[in-house]
C-alpha positions, 0 to 999 in steps of 0.5 A: 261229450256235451255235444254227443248228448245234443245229438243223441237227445235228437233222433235223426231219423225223424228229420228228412227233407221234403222235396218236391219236383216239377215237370218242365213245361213243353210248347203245349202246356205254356202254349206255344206253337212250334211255328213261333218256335221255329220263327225265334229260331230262324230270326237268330239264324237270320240275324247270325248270317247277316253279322257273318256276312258283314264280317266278311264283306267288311273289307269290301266296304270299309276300303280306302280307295272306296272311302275317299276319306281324308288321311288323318295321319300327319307325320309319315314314320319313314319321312324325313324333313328333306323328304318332305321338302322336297315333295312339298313344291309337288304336293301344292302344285297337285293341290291348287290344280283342282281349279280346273275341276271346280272351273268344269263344276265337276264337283264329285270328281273335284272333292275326290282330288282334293281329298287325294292330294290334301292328306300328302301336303298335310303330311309334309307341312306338319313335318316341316313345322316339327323341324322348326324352332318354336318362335316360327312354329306357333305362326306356322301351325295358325297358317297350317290351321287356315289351310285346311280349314279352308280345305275342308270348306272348300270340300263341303261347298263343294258337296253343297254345289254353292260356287261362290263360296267355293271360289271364296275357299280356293282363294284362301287356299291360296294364298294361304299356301304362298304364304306357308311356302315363303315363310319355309 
């Protein structure tokens, strides 16, 4: 009842809101021209047909066989330790048979076979090392480390073209190599 009283002491018909309307503005009133309209609309169509065309063109250029990068993976999911055994012999042969390419200084084609037969040796060490109780594992892992640090410096004196310490790396290889394959 008391409320009924509030609202019969005021008389709505008196209150209305005021609204007020504007007109959008269209390119001659905020003072642009078409042609800079149709320039932000062919700058997104440009941007848009070249993120398509990356997309699709992403394949083509992110290969593996156009990379030539270095195989990161260490253990194969499939391979076994006899496996990795047996292929390890192999693998150091393909590795050390770079010299040949170094002795010719064909320095392009002598990074893409150290690359190539790097990642497989890698594979097996790591996997042999795994098998291993731990007392020859921590010695193995620092030889493991040598080895492919001197890889990856043989790669870059490679790329750098410096002769000298190119043979330097190949010599730590190696022996780092015989020495990896006697303690396995």
């Amino acid at each position: 009842m008391a409320l009924r009283s509030l609202v019969s002491k005021y008389n709505v018909t008196y209150i209305t809101p005021t609204f007020t309307c504007y007109q959008k503005p269209t390119f001659d009133s905020r003072g642009m021209s078409q042609k800079v309209v149709q320039s932000n609309i062919s700058r997104r169509i440009g941007l848009i047909a070249a993120m398509a065309s990356a997309l699709l063109a992403r394949d083509a250029i992110f290969r593996e066989d156009i990379a030539n990068g270095f195989d990161f993976r260490l253990v194969a999911p499939d391979q076994t330790v006899e496996q990795a055994e047996s292929g390890i012999r192999d693998h150091a042969e393909s590795l050390l048979q770079v010299k040949a390419l170094l002795e010719a200084e064909s320095w392009g084609a002598a990074q893409k076979a150290l690359r190539s037969t790097s990642g497989y040796l890698k594979q097996d060490i790591y996997t042999i090392i795994q098998t291993k109780p731990e007392s020859e594992r921590r010695q193995l892992r620092k030889l493991y480390s040598d080895l492919f640090n001197n890889v990856t410096k043989l790669d870059y004196a490679a790329r750098d073209k410096d002769a000298s310490r190119v043979w330097q790396c190949y010599e730590n290889i190696a022996a780092a190599l015989d020495d990896i394959l006697s303690r396995i």
